[in-house]
C-alpha positions, 0 to 999 in steps of 0.5 A, spaced: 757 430 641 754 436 642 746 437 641 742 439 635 740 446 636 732 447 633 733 456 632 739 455 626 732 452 621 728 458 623 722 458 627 717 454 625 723 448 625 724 451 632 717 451 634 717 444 631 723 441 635 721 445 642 721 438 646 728 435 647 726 428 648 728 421 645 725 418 639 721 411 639 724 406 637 717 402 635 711 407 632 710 411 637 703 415 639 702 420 633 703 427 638 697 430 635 698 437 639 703 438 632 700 436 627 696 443 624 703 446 624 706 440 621 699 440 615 702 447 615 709 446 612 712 448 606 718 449 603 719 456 604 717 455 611 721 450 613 727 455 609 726 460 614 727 466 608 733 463 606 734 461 598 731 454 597 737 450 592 734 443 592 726 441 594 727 435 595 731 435 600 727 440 604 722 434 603 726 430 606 727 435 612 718 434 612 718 427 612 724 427 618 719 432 623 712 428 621 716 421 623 719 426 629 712 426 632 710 419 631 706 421 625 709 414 621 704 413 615 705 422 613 713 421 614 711 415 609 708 418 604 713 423 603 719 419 603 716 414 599 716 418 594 723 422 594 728 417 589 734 420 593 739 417 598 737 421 603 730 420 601 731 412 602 735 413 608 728 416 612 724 411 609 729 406 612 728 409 618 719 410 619 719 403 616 725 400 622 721 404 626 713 400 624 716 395 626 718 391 619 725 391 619 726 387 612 724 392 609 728 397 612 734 393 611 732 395 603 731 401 603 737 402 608 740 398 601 738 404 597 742 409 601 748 407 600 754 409 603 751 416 606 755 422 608 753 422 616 755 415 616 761 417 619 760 423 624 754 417 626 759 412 628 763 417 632 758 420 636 755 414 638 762 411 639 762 417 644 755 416 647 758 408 648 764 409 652 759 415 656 755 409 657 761 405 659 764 410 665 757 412 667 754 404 668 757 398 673 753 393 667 756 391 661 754 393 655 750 389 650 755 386 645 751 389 639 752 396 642 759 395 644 760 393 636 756 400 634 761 403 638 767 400 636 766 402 628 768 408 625 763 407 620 755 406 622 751 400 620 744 401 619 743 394 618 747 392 625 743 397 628 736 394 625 738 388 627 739 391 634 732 395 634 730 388 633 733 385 639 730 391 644 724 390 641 723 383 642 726 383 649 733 380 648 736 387 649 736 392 655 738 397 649 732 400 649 734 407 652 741 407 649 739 405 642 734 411 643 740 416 644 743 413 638 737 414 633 737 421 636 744 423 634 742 419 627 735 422 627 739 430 629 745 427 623 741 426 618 736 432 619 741 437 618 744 434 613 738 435 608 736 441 611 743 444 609 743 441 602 737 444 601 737 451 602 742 456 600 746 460 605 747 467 603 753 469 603 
């Protein structure tokens, strides 16, 4: 799958996605380095110019970049009050990440059946089988499954945060590669339902 790239949003996103790296699976440490530029967003400065056509998507796109730079009680703040699917889905993801994986599980209940569910599950079944070819160890089973679906399961992915989290997993790096395809997904996503392209 090929990676995100930060310039199509615009400079201050751009500026905001500089560090490629792998997101946390737990909490995290707030990167407090990028916390005036993420006080300092806006609808218009993350619409880089374009028409903004719905808000609350652009505040999905706040909520993922504060939980980008580990800032989880801000992303909360934001998502929490966002009453749509994508809404629920980032509030899902900050609250997995806590960790408090019930919660997460209904909040993830909320979102339904998203629209990056599909492409999820396709490029994190590719990840597998890059993983598969490039190691001599056998992959978890639970990731196996993840890889195998063409359609991604939040809630078999919570499970398996779990598991890392708790050390009956050596999934870590792997589940890392996934919530950063799922975090890339459902960035764009937002970020294209909520400005309008000129034509």
């Amino acid at each position: 799958m090929m990676p995100l790239d930060p310039m199509q949003y615009g400079p201050t996103v751009a500026q905001l996605l500089r560090d490629r790296r792998l997101p946390e699976l737990g909490p995290g440490r707030p990167n407090q380095s990028a916390q005036s530029e993420l006080l300092a967003l806006s609808h218009a400065s993350i619409a880089a110019g374009r028409p903004i056509r719905d808000p609350a998507m652009l505040d999905c796109c706040r909520a993922g970049l504060w939980l980008w730079h580990d800032f989880l009680d801000e992303s909360h703040s934001v998502s929490q009050s966002i009453d749509t699917p994508s809404g629920s889905y980032w509030h899902g993801i900050m609250h997995r990440r806590e960790p408090d994986y019930g919660n997460a599980k209904y909040w993830f209940r909320r979102v339904g059946d998203h629209p990056i569910f599909v492409p999820l599950a396709q490029g994190c079944a590719e990840l597998v089988r890059e993983h598969q070819q490039a190691s001599a160890r056998q992959l978890d089973a639970a990731v196996r499954r993840l890889g195998e679906s063409d359609h991604w399961d939040p809630f078999r992915f919570t499970d398996l945060c779990e598991r890392v989290a708790n050390g009956k997993s050596l999934s870590d790096e792997i589940c890392r590669e996934m919530a950063r395809i799922e975090w890339e997904l459902l960035f764009d996503y937002c970020y294209w339902q909520g400005v309008d392209i000129p034509k």
